[in-house]
ZAMARGU-4260 file (C-alpha; in steps of 0.2 Angstrom, whole numbers, plus 5000, padded with zeros to 4 digits):
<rodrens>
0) 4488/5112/5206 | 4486/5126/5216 | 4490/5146/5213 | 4501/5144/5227 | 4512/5128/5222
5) 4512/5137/5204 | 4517/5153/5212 | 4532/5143/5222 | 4537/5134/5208 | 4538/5153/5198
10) 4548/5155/5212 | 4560/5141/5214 | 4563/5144/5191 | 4568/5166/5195 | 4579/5159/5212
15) 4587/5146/5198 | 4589/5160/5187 | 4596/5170/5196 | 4609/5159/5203 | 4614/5156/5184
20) 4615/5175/5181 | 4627/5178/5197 | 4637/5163/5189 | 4638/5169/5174 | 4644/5187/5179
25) 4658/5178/5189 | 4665/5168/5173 | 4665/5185/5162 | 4675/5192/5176 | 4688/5179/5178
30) 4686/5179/5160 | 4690/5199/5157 | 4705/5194/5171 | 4713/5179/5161 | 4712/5190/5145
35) 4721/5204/5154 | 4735/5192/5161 | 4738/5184/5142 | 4740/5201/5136 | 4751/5207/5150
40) 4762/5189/5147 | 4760/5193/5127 | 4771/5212/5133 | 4782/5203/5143 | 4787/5190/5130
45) 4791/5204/5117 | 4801/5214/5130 | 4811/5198/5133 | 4812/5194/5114 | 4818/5210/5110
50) 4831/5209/5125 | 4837/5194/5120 | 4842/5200/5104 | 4851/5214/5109 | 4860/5201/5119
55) 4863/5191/5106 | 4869/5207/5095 | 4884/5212/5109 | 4888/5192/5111 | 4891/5191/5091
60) 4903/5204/5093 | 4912/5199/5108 | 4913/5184/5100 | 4921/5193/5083 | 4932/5203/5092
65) 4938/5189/5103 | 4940/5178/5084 | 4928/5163/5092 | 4918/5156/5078 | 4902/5154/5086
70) 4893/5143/5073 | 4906/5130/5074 | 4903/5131/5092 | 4884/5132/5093 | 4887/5116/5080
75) 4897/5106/5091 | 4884/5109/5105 | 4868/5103/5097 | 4881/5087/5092 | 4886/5084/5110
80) 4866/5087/5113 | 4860/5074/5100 | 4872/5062/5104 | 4866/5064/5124 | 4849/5064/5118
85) 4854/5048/5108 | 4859/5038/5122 | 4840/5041/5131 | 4832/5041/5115 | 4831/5023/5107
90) 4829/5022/5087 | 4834/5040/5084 | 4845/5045/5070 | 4861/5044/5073 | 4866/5044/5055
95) 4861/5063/5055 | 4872/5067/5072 | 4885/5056/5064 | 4884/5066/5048 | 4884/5083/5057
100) 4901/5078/5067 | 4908/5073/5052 | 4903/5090/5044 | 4909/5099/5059 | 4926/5091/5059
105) 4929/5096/5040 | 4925/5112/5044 | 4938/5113/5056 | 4952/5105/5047 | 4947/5117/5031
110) 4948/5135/5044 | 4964/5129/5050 | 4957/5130/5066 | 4966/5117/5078 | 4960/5111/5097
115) 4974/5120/5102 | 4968/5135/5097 | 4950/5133/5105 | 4960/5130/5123 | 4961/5147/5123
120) 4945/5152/5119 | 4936/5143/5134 | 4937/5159/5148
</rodrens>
């Protein structure tokens, strides 16, 4: 062999490495990008968590002020949830949605709460 095949063949191995360096500088700078996007999302998420629980602070006291009984109501959602996610949802427990509906009902009876009353509730 050569010193001029050696010589390209240093050549073709520096070319190679350079193409690996210019590679590699590209990922750390979609790298540095992506971390700058999670951190900008992670902002975003606690501005929005934060919001949502001053939303849910005013709603609670609409809700009191108004006399709605917003467990009851958030109870008898998650039932009318479960028992539509029942219908797609083959072998689930039913005896738990069951249970809960039962538990909701006695809850009403024992307030002294009556359907009537809900009617006007629902604006």
């Amino acid at each position: 062999m050569g010193l001029g095949s050696k010589a390209k063949a240093l050549q073709t191995v520096a070319d190679r490495a350079e193409q690996l360096y210019a590679q590699l500088m590209d990922i750390r700078e979609r790298l540095a990008r992506i971390e700058d996007d999670i951190e900008d999302s992670s902002d975003r998420v606690v501005t929005i968590e934060r919001e949502l629980e001053e939303q849910r602070v005013i709603l609670d006291a609409l809700a009191e002020d108004a006399g709605l009984d917003i467990e009851r109501r958030i109870a008898e959602a998650s039932i009318t949830h479960a028992e539509s996610s029942g219908d797609t949802n083959e072998g689930g427990d039913t005896d738990a949605t069951e249970e809960g509906a039962a538990a909701t009902e006695d809850e009403a009876t024992e307030g002294g709460n009556s359907t009537a009353e809900d009617g006007t509730d629902d604006e």
